[in-house]
C-alpha positions as CSV (number, residue, x, y, z in Angstrom):
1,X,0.0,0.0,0.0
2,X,1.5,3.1,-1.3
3,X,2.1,6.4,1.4
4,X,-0.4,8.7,-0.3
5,X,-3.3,5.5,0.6
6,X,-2.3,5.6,3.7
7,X,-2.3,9.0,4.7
8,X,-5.7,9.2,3.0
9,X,-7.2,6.6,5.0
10,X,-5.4,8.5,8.1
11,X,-7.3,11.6,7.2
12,X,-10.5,9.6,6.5
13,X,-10.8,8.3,10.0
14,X,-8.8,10.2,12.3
15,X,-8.8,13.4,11.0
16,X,-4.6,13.9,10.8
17,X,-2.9,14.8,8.2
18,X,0.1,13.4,9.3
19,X,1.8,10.6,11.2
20,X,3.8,10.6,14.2
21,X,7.2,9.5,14.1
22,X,7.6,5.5,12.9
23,X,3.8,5.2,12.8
24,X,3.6,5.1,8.6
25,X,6.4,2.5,9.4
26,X,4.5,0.3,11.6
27,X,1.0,0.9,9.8
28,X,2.9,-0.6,6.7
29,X,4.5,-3.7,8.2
30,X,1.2,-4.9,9.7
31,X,-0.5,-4.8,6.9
32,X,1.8,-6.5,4.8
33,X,1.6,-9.2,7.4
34,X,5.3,-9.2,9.3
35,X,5.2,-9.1,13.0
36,X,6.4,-6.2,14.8
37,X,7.9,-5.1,18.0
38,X,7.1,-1.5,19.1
39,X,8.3,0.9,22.1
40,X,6.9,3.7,21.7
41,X,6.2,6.5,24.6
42,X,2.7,7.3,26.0
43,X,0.7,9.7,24.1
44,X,3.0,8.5,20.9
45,X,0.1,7.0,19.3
46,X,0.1,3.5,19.7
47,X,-3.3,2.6,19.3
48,X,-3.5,3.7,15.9
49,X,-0.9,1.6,14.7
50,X,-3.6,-1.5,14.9
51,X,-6.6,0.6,14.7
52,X,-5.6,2.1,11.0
53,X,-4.6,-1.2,9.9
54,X,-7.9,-3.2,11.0
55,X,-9.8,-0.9,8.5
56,X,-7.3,-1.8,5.7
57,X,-7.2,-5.2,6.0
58,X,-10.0,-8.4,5.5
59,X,-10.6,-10.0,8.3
60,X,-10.6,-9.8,12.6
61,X,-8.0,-7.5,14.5
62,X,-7.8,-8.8,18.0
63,X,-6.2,-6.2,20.6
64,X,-5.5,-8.4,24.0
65,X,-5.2,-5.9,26.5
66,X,-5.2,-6.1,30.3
67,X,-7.1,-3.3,31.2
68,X,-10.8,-4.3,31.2
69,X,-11.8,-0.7,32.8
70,X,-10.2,0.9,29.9
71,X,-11.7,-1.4,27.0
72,X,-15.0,0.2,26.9
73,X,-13.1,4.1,26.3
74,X,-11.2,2.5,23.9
75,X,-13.7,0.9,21.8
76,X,-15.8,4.1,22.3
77,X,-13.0,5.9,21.0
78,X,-12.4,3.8,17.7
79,X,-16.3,3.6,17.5
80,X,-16.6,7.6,17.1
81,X,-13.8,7.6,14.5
82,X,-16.0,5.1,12.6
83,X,-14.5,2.1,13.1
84,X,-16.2,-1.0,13.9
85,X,-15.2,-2.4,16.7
86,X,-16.1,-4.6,19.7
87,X,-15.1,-5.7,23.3
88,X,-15.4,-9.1,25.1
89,X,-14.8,-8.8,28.9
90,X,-15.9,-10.0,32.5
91,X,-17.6,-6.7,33.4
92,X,-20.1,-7.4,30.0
93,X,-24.1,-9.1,30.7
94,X,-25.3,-12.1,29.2
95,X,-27.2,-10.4,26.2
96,X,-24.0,-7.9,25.5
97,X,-21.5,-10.9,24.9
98,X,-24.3,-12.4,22.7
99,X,-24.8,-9.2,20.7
100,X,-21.3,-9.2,20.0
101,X,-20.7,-13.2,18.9
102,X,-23.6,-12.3,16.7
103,X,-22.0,-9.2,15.5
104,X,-18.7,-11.4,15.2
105,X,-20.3,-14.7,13.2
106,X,-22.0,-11.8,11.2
107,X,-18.7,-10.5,10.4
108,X,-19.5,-6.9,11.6
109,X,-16.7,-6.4,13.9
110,X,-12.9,-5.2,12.4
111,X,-11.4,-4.5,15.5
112,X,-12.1,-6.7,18.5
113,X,-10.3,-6.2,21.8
114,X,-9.9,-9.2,24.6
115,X,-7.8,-9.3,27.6
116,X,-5.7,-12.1,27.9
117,X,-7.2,-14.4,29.9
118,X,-10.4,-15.0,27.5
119,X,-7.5,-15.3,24.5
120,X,-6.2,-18.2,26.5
121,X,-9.6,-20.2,26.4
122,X,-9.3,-23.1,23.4
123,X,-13.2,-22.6,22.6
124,X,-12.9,-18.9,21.6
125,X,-9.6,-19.5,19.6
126,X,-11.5,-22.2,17.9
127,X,-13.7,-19.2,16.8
128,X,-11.2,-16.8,15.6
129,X,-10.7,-19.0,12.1
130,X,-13.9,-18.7,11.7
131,X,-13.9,-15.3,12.1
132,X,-11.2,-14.5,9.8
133,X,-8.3,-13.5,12.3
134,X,-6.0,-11.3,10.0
135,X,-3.9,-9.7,12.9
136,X,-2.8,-9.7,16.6
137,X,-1.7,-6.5,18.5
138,X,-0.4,-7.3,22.4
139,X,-0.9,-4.0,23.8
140,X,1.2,-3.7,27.2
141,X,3.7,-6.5,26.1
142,X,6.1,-5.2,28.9
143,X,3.2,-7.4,30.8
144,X,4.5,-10.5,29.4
145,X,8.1,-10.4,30.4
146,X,9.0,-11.4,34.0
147,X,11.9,-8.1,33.9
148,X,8.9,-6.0,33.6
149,X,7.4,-3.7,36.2
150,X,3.7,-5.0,35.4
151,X,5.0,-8.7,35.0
152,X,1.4,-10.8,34.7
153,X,1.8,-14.6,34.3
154,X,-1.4,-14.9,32.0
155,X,0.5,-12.9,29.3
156,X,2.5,-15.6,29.3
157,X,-0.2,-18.0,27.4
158,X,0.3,-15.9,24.8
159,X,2.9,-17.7,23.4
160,X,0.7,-20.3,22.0
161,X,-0.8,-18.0,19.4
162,X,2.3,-18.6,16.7
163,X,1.5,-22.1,17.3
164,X,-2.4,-22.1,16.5
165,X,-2.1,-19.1,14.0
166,X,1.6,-19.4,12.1
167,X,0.4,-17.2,9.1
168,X,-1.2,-14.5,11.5
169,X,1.0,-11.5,12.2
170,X,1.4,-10.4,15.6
171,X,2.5,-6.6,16.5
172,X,3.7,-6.0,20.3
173,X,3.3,-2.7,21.6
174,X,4.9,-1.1,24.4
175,X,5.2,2.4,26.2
176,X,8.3,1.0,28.5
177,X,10.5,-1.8,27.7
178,X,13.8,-2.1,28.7
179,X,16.1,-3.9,26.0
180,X,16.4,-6.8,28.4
181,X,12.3,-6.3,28.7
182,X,12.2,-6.2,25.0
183,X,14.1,-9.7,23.6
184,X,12.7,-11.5,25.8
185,X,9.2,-10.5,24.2
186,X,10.4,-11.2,21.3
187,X,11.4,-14.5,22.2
188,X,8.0,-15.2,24.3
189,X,6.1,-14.6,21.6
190,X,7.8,-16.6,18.5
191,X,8.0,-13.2,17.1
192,X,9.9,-13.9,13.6
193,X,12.0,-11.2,12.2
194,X,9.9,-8.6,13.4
195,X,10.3,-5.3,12.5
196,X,11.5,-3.6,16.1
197,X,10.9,-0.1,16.4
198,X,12.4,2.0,19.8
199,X,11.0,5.6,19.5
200,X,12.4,7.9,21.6
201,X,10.8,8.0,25.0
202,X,11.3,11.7,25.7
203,X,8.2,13.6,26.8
204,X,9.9,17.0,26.0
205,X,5.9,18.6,27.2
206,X,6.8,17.2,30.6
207,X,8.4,19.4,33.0
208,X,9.8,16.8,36.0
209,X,10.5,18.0,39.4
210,X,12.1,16.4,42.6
211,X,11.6,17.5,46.1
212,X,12.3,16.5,49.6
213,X,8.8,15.6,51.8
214,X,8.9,18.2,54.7
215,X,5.3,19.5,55.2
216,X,3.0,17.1,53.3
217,X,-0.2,18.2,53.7
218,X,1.2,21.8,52.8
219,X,2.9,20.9,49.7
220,X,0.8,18.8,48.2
221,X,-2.1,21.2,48.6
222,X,0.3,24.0,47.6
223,X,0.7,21.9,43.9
224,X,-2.5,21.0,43.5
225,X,-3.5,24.6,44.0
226,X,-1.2,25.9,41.4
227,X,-2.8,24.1,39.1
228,X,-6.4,24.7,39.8
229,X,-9.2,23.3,37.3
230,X,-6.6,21.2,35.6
231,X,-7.0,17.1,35.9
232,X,-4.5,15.4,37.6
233,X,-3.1,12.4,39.7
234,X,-1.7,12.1,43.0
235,X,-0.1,9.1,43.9
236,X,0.5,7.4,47.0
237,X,2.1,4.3,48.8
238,X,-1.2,3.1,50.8
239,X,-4.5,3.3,50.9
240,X,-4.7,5.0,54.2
241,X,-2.4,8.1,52.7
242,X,-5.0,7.9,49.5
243,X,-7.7,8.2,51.5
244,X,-6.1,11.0,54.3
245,X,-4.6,13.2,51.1
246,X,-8.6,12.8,49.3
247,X,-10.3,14.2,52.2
248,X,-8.1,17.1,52.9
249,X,-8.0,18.2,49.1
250,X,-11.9,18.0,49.5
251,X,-12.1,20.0,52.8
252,X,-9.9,22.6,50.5
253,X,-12.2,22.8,48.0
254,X,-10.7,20.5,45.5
255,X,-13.2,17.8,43.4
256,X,-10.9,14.8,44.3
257,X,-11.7,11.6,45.0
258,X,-9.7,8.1,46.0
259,X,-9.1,5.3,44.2
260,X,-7.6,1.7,45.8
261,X,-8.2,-2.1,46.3
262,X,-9.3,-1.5,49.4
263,X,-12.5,0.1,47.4
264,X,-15.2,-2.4,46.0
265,X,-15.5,-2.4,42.2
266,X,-18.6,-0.2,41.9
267,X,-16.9,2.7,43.8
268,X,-13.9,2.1,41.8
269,X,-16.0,2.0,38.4
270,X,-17.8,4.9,39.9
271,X,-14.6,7.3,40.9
272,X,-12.7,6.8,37.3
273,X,-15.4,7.5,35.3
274,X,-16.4,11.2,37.5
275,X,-12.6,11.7,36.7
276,X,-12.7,10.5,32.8
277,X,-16.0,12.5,32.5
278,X,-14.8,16.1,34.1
279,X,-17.1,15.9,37.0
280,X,-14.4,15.7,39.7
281,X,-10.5,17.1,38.4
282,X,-8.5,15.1,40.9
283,X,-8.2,11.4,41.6
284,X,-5.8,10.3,44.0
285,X,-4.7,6.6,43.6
286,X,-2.5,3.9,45.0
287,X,1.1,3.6,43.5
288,X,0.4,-0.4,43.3
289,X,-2.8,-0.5,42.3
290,X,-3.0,-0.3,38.6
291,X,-5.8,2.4,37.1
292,X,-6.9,2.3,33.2
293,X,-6.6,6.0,32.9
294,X,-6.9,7.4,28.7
295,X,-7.9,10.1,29.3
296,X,-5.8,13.2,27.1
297,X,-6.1,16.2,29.0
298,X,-4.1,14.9,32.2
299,X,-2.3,18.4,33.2
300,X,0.1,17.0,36.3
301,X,1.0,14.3,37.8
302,X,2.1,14.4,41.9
303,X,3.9,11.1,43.6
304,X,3.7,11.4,47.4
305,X,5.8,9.0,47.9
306,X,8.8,7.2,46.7
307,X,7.8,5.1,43.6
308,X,9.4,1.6,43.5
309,X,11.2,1.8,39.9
310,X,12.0,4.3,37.6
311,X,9.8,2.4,34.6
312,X,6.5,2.4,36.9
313,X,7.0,6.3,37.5
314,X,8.1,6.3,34.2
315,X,4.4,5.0,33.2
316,X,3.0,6.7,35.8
317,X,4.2,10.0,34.7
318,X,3.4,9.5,31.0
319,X,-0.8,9.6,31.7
320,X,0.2,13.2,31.6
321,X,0.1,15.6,28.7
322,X,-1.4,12.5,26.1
323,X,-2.2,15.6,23.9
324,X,1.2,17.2,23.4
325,X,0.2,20.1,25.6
326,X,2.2,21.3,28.7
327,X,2.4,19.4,32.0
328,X,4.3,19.2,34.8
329,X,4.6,16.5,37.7
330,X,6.2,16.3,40.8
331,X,7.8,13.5,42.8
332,X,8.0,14.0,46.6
333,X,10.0,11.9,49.0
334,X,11.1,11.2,52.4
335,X,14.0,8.8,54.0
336,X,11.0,7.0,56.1
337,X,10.2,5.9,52.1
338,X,13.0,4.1,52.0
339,X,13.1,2.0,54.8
340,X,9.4,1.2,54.1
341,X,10.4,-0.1,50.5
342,X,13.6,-2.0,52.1
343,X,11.1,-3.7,54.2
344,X,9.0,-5.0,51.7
345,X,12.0,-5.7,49.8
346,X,13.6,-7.9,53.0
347,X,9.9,-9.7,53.0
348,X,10.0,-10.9,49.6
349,X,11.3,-14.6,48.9
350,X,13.1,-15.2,46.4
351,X,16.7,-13.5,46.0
352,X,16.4,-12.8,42.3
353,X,13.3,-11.0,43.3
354,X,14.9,-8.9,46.4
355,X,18.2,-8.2,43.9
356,X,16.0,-6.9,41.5
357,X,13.9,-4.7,43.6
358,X,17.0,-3.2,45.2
359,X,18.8,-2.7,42.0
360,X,15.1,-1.0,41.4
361,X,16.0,1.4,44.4
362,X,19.0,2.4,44.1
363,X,18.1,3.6,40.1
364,X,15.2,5.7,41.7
365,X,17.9,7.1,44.4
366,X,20.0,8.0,41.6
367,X,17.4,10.0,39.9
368,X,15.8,12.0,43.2
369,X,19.2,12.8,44.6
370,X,21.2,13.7,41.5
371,X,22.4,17.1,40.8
372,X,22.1,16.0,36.8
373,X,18.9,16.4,34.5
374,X,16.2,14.3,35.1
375,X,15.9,13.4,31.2
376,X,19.2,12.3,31.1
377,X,19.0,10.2,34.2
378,X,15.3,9.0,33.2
379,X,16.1,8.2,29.4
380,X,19.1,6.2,30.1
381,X,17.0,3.7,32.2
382,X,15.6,3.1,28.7
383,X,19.6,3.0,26.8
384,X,18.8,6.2,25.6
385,X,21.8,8.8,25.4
386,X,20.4,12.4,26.0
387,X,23.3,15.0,26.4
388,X,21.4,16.9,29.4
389,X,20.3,20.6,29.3
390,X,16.7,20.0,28.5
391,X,15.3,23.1,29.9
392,X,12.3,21.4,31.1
393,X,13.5,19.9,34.9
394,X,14.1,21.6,37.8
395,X,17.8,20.9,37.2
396,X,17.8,22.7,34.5
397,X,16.1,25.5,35.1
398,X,17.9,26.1,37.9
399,X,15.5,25.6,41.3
400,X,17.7,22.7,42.2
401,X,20.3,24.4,45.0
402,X,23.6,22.4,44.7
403,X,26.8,23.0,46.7
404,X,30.9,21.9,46.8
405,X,30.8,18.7,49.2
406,X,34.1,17.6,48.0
407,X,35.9,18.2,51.5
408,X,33.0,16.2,53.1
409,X,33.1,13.3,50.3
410,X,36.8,12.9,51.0
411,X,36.0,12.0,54.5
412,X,33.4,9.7,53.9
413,X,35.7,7.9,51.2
414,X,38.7,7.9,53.9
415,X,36.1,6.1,56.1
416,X,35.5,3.4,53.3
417,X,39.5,2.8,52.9
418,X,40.0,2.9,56.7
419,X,37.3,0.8,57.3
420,X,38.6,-1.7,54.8
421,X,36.0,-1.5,51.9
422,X,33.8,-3.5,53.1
423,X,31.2,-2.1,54.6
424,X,27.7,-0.3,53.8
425,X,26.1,3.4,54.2
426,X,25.0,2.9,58.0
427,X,28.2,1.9,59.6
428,X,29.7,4.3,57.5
429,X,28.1,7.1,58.7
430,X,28.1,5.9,62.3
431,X,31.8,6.4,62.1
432,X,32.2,9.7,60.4
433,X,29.4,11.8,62.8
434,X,30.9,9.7,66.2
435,X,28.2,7.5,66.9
436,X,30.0,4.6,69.1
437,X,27.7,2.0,68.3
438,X,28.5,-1.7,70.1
439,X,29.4,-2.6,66.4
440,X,32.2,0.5,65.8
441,X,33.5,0.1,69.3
442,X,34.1,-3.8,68.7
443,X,35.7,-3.0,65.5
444,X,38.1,-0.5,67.0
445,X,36.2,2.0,64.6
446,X,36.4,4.4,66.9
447,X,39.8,4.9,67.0
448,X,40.2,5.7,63.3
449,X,41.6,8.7,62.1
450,X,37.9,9.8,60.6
451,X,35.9,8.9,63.7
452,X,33.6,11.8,64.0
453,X,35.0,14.0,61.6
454,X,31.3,14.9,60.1
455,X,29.9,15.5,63.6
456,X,28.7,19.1,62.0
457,X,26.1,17.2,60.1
458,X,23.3,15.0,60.5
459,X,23.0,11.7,60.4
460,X,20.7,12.0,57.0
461,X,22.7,14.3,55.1
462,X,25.1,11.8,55.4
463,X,23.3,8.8,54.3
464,X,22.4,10.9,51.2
465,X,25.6,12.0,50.5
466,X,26.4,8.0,50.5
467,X,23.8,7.7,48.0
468,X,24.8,10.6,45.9
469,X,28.4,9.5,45.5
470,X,27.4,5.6,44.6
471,X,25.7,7.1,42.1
472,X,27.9,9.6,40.9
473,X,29.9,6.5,40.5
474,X,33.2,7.3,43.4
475,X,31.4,4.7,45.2
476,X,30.3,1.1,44.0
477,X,29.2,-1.8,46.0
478,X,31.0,-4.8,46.1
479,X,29.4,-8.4,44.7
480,X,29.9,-11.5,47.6
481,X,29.6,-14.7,45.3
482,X,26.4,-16.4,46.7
483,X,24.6,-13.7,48.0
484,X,21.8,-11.9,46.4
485,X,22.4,-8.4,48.3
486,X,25.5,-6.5,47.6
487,X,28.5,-6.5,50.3
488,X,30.1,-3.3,51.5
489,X,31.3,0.2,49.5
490,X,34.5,0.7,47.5
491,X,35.8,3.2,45.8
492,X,35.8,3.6,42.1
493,X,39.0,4.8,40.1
494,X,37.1,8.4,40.2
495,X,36.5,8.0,43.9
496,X,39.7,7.6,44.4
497,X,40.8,10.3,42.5
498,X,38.3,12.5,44.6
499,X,40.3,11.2,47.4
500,X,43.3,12.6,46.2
501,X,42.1,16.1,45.7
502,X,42.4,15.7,42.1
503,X,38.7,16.2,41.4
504,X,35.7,17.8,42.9
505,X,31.9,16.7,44.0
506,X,28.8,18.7,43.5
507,X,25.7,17.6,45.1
508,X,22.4,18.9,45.9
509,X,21.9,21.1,48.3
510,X,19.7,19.8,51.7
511,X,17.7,23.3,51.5
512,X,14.3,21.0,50.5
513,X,11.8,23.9,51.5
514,X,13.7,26.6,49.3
515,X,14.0,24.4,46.8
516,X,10.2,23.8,47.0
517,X,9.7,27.7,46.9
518,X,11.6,27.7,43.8
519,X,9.9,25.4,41.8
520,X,6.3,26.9,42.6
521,X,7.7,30.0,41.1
522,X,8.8,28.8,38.0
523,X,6.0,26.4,37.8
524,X,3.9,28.6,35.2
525,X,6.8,29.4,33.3
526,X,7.8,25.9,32.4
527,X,4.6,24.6,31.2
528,X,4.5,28.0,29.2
529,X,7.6,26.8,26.8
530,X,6.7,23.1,26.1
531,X,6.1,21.9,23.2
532,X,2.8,23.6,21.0
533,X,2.3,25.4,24.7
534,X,1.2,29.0,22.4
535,X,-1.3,30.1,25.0
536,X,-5.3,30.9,23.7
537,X,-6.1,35.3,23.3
538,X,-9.1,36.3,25.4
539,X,-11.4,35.8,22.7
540,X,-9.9,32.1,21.6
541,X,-10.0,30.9,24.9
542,X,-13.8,32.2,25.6
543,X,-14.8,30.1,22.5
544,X,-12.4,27.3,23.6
545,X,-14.9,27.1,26.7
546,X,-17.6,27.5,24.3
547,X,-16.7,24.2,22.8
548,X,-16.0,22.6,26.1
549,X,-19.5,23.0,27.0
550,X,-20.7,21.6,23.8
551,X,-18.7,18.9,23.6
552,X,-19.6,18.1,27.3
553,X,-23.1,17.8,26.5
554,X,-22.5,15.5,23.3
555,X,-20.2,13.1,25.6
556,X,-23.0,12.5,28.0
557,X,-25.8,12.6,25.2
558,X,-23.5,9.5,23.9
559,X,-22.2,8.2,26.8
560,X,-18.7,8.5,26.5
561,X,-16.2,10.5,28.3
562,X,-15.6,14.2,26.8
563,X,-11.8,13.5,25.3
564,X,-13.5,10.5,22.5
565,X,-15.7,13.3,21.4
566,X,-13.2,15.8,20.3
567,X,-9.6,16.3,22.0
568,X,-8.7,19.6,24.1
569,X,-6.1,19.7,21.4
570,X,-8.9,19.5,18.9
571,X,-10.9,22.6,20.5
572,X,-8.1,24.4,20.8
573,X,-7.2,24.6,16.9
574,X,-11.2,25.2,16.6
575,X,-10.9,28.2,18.1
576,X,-8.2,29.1,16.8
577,X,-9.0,28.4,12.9
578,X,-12.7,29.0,13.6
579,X,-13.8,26.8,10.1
580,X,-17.0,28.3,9.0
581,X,-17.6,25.4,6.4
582,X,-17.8,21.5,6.6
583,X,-14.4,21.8,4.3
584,X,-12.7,24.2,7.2
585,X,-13.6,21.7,9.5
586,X,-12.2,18.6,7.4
587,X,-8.7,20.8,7.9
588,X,-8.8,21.0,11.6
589,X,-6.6,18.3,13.3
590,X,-8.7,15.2,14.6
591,X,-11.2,15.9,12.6
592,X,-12.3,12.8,10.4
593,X,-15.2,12.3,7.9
594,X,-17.1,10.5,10.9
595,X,-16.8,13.1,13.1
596,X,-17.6,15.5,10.6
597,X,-20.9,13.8,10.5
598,X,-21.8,13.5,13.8
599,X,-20.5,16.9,15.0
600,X,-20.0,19.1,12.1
601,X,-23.5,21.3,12.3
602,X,-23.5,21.6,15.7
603,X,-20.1,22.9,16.0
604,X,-20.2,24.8,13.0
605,X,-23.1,26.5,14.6
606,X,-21.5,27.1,18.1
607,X,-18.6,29.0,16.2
608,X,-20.9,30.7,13.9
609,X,-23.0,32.2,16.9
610,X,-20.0,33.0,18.8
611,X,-18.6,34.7,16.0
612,X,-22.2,37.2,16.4
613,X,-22.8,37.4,19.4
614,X,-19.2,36.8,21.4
615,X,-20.1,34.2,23.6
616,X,-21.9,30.7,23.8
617,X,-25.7,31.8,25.9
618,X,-27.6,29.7,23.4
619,X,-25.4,26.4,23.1
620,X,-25.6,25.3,26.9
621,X,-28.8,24.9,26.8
622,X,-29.4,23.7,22.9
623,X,-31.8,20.8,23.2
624,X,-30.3,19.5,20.1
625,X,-27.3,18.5,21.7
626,X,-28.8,16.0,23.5
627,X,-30.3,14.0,20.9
């Protein structure tokens, strides 16, 4: 299929005029049949790479997915851009799953989506040949490899699809996969000479901040105030800090509601969808608990607590700014955070499981602690290279204090010669600030040379200096063959050149609260220079909200959330272009001939009258909306 089909068909449906990087690519190799591996970073369009496809090709696209909550916004969302498609999940009654077999044996259905456990029943793959399966797409494949951060042992049946379907291409689609993550997908799923695809996973519309946890309830409803009327996520460890940070956002006038385990499904179903729909702006949700969340217009994103890898906050982090637009999240932590996380870690059972959850920590010390851009830091979890200097961190922009500790890192490295090089953080610092433990005084510890030399300091800026310098890399923990958790600090060949006053340290600086009072001031600025981040004039955004309240009353008339009507992004060029015509309209981004059918009059009426009159009286309550 030649490029100029393809971006037709793009246009037909989705109303774009152009692809996002390596989607044409993708689009191409499905439909020519090869399988495909794809990483590509949230809000990078992933779901159209099988969506565009499955209205190209003859036959049955099945999506396995894991989210079931998300299913039903996701088939909305391909059903509004005229696609036929279909779910088949748990949460559907009796007469819906047999309204869509019919619809199925009828051949009515292009685009079916399953989650992985009703793909692993023999009965309904007995169906899919009769059916005409033409493609797979695994969405979440970082869910079938064990190296993942969302690892889920019925992804594993997948495998048996090259087996039952040989001649049936199947695309895997990722939006976080390690390279270790990503062959062993490959290799789970018999994927043959797939085309592999790594886009790059910067989010340069993210701004990413770091700060130390002093006053909790005050900066959290400090950053949730700065961005008033903007949907967001909080995330936190427990349910008992979801529920405590809900209720005081409430009592502050916020529309926020929790969202955990501990909550039975109805109030679960009940909370995302007053979130997804606009009625409440704030959800706050458990780190662990995973939350089918598609929604575009996701302005910020706070963690309240340590998260437990750098890919999960990656993830986490990504449900913001789908659209391109502006956003900005914030991760706040604690040194109580990490002895929580240490004790799960010392609770779980196996050792390859406790290595790799420490190895997990000490990547997401790296990144809070460091003095050096987030991007750089967060990319390279993913092999990326990114030269630093983004611009768009609190690094870079300069709200991170930092300071010379090169005079105290050279007594914390004498400490690690002294004491031999084989010890950890905590012994370490209970020699440098004096504290004669039983252990120190046993060891003759105390009589070293560097006993109490950092007395000046507390014990905490210590243990985070520890930190900053393993991962500055003058420090490194030594392997002990047989054990799962590392032995005891040495230096490095740069530590040791520290040592020797032949280099200096810079580390950030302990001031957490004027850090914090530097980052709400800049916090406007930032989201002001990201990407397509052009602010609305007076007039563009009145019609904006115009369109908001339109579109608000079509979601519910339909019964889908607001975003699988028409994007914010989509609004936003509306008022901007203000199309007068059904042909203007056809032009504006996201836009498709569906769309144009369903929506054009009314929004070519809403502009019109806005246009005369300079503002939207008659649209909120236009009964024709609701039909």
């Amino acid at each position: 299929m030649t490029s100029a089909q393809l971006r037709r068909a793009l246009r037909r449906h989705f109303g774009f005029s152009s692809f996002r990087a390596h989607q044409e690519e993708i689009v191409q190799a499905v439909v020519a049949g090869e399988d495909v591996f794809a990483a590509l970073p949230t809000g990078g369009g992933k779901s159209l790479c099988y969506q565009l496809p499955a209205t190209l090709m003859d036959g049955l696209t099945v999506v396995v997915s894991p989210l079931i909550a998300l299913m039903q916004d996701q088939v909305d969302a391909a059903v509004e851009n005229g696609l036929r498609a279909a779910f088949l999940n748990s949460s559907m009654d009796a007469g819906a799953v047999r309204e869509t077999w019919s619809r199925l044996a009828r051949h009515e259905v292009d685009l079916l989506y399953v989650s992985p456990e009703r793909l692993a029943n023999g009965e309904f793959r007995d169906h899919l040949t009769d059916w005409g399966l033409a493609a797979v797409a695994v969405d979440e494949a970082h869910c079938i490899s064990e190296w993942g951060h969302e690892f889920r042992q019925e992804y594993r049946n997948l495998a048996i699809l090259r087996h039952e379907f040989p001649d049936v291409p199947i695309a895997a689609f990722t939006a976080t996969a390690t390279r270790e993550v990503q062959e062993d997908v490959i290799q789970q799923l018999s994927l043959r000479e797939p085309l592999v695809v790594r886009a790059s996973f910067d989010r340069p519309e993210i701004t990413y901040r770091v700060g130390r946890r002093t006053d909790e309830e005050r900066q959290i409803g400090e950053f949730v105030a700065s961005h008033r009327g903007e949907a967001g996520i909080v995330y936190r460890s427990t349910r008992k800090a979801v529920e405590a940070t809900a209720e005081r956002l409430r009592a502050a006038g916020v529309a926020a509601v929790p969202y955990h385990a501990g909550l039975d499904a109805e109030t679960r179903r009940r909370h995302q969808a007053a979130f997804v729909n606009d009625d409440v702006t704030v959800v706050v949700a458990t780190i662990a608990f995973g939350m089918g969340i598609d929604k575009s217009n996701v302005r910020w994103i706070l963690h309240g607590d340590l998260p437990r890898s750098l890919e999960a906050y990656y993830q986490e982090t990504g449900r913001a700014g789908r659209d391109g637009d502006p956003a900005e999240v914030l991760l706040l932590h604690a040194p109580r955070d990490i002895a929580t996380i240490r004790w799960h870690i010392g609770n779980m059972e196996q050792d390859s499981e406790r290595e790799r959850a420490e190895r997990n920590l000490r990547e997401v010390l790296a990144y809070v602690d460091s003095a050096v851009c987030r991007r750089r830091l967060l990319l390279a979890h993913f092999d990326e290279e990114h030269s630093g200097g983004c611009g768009n961190c609190d690094v870079c922009r300069g709200d991170v204090s930092t300071e010379d500790v090169t005079v105290p890192a050279q007594k914390l490295l004498s400490a690690v010669v002294r004491t031999g090089e084989r010890f950890g953080a905590h012994h370490l610092v209970d020699v440098v600030t004096g504290e004669a433990t039983e252990r120190v005084r046993q060891l003759g510890h105390d009589r070293l040379p560097t006993f109490g030399v950092g007395g000046d300091r507390g014990r905490g800026w210590w243990l985070s200096l520890a930190r900053e310098l393993e991962h500055g890399g003058y420090l490194e923990r030594q392997r002990i063959e047989g054990q799962s958790r590392p032995g005891g600090f040495r230096l490095t060949s740069e530590g040791r050149m520290v040592l020797a006053g032949k280099q200096t340290v810079v580390a950030t600086a302990s001031d957490a609260a004027e850090t914090q009072r530097r980052s709400r001031r800049s916090s406007g600025a930032s989201r002001d220079q990201a990407a397509d981040a052009t602010p609305l004039r007076e007039d563009q955004q009145r019609l904006f909200e115009c369109l908001r309240q339109v579109r608000r009353r079509l979601a519910r008339s339909r019964g889908v959330p607001p975003y699988v009507v028409l994007s914010d992004k989509t609004l936003k060029v509306l008022a901007r272009n203000r199309p007068t015509d059904r042909a203007g309209l056809l032009r504006c981004h996201g836009i498709g001939e569906a769309k144009l059918d369903q929506y054009g009059s009314v929004i070519l009426r809403t502009i019109s009258e806005f246009l005369a009159s300079g503002d939207c009286r008659s649209t909120g309550d236009d009964p024709t909306l609701d039909a």
